[in-house]
C-alpha positions as CSV (number, residue, x, y, z in Angstrom):
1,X,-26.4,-44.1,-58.5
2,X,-27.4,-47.2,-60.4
3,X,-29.0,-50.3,-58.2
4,X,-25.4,-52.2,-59.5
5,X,-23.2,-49.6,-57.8
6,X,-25.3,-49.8,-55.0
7,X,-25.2,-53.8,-54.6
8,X,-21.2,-53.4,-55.3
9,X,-20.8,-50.6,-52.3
10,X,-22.9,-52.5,-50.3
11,X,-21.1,-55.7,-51.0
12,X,-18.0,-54.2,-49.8
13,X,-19.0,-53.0,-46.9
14,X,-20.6,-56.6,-45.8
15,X,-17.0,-57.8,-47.0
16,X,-15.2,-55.5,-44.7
17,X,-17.4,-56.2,-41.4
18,X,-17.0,-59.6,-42.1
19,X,-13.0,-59.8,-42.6
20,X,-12.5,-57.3,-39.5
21,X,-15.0,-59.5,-37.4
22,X,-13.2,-62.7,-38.5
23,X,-9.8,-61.1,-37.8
24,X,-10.5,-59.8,-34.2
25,X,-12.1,-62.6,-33.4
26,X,-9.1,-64.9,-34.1
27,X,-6.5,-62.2,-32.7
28,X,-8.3,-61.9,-29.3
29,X,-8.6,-65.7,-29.2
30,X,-4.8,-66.2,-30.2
31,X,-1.5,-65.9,-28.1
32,X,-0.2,-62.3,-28.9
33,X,0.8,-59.2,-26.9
34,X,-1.7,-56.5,-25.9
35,X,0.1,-53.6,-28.2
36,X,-0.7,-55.8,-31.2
37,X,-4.1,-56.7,-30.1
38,X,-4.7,-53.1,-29.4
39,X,-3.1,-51.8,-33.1
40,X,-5.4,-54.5,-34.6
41,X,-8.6,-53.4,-32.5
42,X,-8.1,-49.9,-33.8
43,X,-7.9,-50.7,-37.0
44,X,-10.5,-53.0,-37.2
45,X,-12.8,-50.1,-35.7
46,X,-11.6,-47.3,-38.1
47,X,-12.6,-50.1,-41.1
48,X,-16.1,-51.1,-39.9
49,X,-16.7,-47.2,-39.6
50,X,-15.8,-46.6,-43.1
51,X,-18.1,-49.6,-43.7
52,X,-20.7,-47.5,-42.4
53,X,-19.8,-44.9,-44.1
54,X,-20.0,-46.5,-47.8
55,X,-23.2,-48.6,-46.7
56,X,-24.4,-44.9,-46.0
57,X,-23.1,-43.6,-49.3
58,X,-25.0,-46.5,-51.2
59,X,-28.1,-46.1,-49.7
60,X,-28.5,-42.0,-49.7
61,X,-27.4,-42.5,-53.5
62,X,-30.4,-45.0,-54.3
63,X,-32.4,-42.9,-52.5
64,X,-31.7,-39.8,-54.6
65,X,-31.7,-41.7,-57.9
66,X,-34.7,-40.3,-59.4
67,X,-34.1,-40.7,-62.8
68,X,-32.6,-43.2,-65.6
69,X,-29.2,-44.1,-66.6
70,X,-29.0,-44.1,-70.2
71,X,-25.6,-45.6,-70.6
72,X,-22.2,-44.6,-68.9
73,X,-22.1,-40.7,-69.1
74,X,-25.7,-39.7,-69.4
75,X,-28.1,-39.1,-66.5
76,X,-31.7,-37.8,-67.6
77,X,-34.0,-36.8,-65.0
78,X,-37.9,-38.1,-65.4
79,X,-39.1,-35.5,-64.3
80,X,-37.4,-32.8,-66.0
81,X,-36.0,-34.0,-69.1
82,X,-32.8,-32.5,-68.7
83,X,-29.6,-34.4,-69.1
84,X,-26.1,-33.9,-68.2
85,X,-23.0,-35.9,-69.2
């Protein structure tokens, strides 16, 4: 995975903690009923997981990269020399 699709996963998962935070934050803090509090909460916790889950994904592929993107559809390892499109 190239360092720009890393910073772009990575980005969106900030993005996503940050709405959700904002959101719950103002929810709790405003005048509405506990079942729409609670639908919210859930939500909000299912989001920031998949958050996780893409930070995760970003960093496991920058860890792996081990090789050069030439342009769009070629990978060639530096090690091997092989390439794959």
């Amino acid at each position: 995975m190239s360092r720009r699709d890393a910073l772009i996963l990575r980005a969106a998962a900030i993005w996503t903690v940050w709405v959700w935070g904002t959101r719950i934050w103002n929810i709790w803090n405003d005048d509405h009923g506990f079942g729409f509090k609670a639908v919210h909460t859930v939500l909000a916790v299912v989001s920031v997981a998949f958050a996780v889950a893409i930070w995760r994904v970003a960093r496991r592929g920058r860890a792996g990269h081990s090789g050069e993107v030439h342009d769009a559809g070629t990978f060639q390892r530096s090690t091997t020399g092989a390439s794959r499109s």
